[in-house]
C-alpha positions in Angstrom: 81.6 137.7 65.9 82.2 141.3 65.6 85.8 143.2 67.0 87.7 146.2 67.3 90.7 147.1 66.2 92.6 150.4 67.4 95.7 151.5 65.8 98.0 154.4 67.4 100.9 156.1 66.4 103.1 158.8 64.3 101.2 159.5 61.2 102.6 158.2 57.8 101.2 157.2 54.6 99.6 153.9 54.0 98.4 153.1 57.1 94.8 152.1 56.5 95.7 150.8 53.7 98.1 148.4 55.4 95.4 147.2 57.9 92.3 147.2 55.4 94.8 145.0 53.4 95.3 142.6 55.9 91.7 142.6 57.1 90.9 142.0 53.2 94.1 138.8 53.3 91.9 137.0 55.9 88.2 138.1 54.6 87.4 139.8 57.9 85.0 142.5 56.9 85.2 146.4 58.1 82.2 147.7 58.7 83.1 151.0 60.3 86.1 153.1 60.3 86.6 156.4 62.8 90.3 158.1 62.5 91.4 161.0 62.8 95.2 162.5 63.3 95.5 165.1 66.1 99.2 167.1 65.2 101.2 164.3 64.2 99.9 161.2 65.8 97.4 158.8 63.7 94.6 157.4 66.0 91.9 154.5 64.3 89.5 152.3 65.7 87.8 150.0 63.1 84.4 148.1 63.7 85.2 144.4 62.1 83.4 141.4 61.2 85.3 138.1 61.9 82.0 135.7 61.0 83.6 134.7 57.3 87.7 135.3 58.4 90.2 132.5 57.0 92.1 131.7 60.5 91.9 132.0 63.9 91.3 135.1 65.8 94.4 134.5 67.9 96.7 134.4 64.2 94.8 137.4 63.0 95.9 139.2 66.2 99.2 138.3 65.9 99.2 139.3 62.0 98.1 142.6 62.8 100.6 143.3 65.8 103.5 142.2 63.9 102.3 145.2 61.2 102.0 147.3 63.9 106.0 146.7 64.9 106.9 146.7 61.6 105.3 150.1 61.7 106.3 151.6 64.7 102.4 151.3 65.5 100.2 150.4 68.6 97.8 148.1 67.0 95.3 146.1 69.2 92.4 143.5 68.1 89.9 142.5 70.5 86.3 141.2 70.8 83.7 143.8 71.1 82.3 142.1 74.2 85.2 142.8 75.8 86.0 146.2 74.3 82.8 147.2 75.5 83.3 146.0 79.1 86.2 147.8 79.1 84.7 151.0 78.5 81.4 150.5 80.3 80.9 153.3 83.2 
């Protein structure tokens, strides 16, 4: 199962890191990685394997929001199925 995971919010050192780390923690693969930071705001969506992850994909979620709070980021996992409904015209 494949997923997305955006991540918005004030630019500041280490975030990829501090995602890819977690990602890494619970062996879900990143297969691609778009960011880019317009002024000051950080903006990231990461394409992610969860075929060989270590817990559920509810925990995951939650792992990643709590970062995200920690971190005065918006951080959001979902399935791709349903990322790409989302965004289908």
């Amino acid at each position: 199962m494949r997923g997305i995971i955006t991540v918005v919010g004030k630019d500041m050192v280490g975030i990829l890191a501090k995602v890819s780390g977690v990602c890494s923690e619970y062996n879900v693969n990143v297969i691609e990685v778009s960011q880019s930071i317009l002024q000051d705001m950080f903006c990231m969506i990461m394409l992610v394997d969860f075929e060989k992850c270590s817990t559920s994909f509810s925990d995951f979620s939650d792992k990643v929001s709590a970062i995200g709070d920690e971190m005065s980021l918006s951080i959001h996992v979902m399935h791709e199925d349903i990322f790409n409904s989302m965004h289908r015209i």
